[in-house]
C-alpha positions as CSV (number, residue, x, y, z in Angstrom):
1,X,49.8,-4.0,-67.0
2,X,47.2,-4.6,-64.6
3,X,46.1,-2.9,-61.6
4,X,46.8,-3.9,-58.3
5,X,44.0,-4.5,-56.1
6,X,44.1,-4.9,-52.4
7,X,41.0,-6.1,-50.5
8,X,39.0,-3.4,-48.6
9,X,38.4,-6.0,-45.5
10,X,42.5,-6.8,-44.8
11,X,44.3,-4.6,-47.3
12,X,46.2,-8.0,-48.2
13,X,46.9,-7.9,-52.4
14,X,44.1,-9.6,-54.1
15,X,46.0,-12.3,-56.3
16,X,44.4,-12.8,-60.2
17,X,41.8,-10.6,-59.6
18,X,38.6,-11.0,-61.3
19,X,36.0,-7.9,-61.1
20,X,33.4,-10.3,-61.5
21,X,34.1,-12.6,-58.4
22,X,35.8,-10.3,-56.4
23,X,33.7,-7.0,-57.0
24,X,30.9,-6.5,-54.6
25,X,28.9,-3.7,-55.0
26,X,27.0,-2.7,-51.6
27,X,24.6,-0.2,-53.9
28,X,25.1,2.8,-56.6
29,X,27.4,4.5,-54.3
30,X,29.7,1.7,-52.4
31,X,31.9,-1.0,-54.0
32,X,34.5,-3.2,-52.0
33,X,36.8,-5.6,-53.1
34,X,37.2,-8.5,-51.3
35,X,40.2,-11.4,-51.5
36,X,39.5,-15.1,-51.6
37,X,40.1,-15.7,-47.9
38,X,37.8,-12.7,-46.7
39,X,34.9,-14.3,-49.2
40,X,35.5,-17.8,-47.6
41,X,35.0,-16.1,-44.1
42,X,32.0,-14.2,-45.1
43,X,30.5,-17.0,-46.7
44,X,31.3,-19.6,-43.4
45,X,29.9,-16.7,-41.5
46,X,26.2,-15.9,-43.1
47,X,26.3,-19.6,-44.0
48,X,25.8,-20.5,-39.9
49,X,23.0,-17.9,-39.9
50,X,21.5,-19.8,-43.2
51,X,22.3,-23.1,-41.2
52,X,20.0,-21.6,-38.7
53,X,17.4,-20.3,-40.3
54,X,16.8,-23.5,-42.5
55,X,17.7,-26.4,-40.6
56,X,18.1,-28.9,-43.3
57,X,20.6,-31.6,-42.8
58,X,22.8,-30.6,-45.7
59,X,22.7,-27.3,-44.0
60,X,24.1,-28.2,-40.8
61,X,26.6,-30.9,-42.6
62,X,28.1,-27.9,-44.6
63,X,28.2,-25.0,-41.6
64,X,27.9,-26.8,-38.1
65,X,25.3,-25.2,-37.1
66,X,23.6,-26.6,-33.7
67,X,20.6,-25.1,-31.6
């Protein structure tokens, strides 16, 4: 039977979890799993700073970002 997870962000149940994609470790001390939704949020969110950073067209396609 496996483990149920729950994601350290929104304590929602992680469904098929995966340690591979859904295991981040932080460093040697500090793991967090994370659910699908929480990742797509993280991603949209450090994507915008990316967006930012290298304003290539594709870049501001995929995120939105504008100066």
């Amino acid at each position: 039977m496996q483990k149920i997870m729950k994601c350290t962000l929104c304590k929602t149940t992680i469904d098929n979890y995966n340690l591979d994609f859904h295991r981040l470790k932080i460093d040697e001390k500090h793991l967090v799993d994370i659910c699908d939704d929480c990742m797509d949020k993280i991603i949209k969110w450090q994507g915008k700073k990316y967006a930012i950073l290298f304003p290539t067209s594709y870049m501001k396609k995929r995120f939105g970002a504008n100066k």
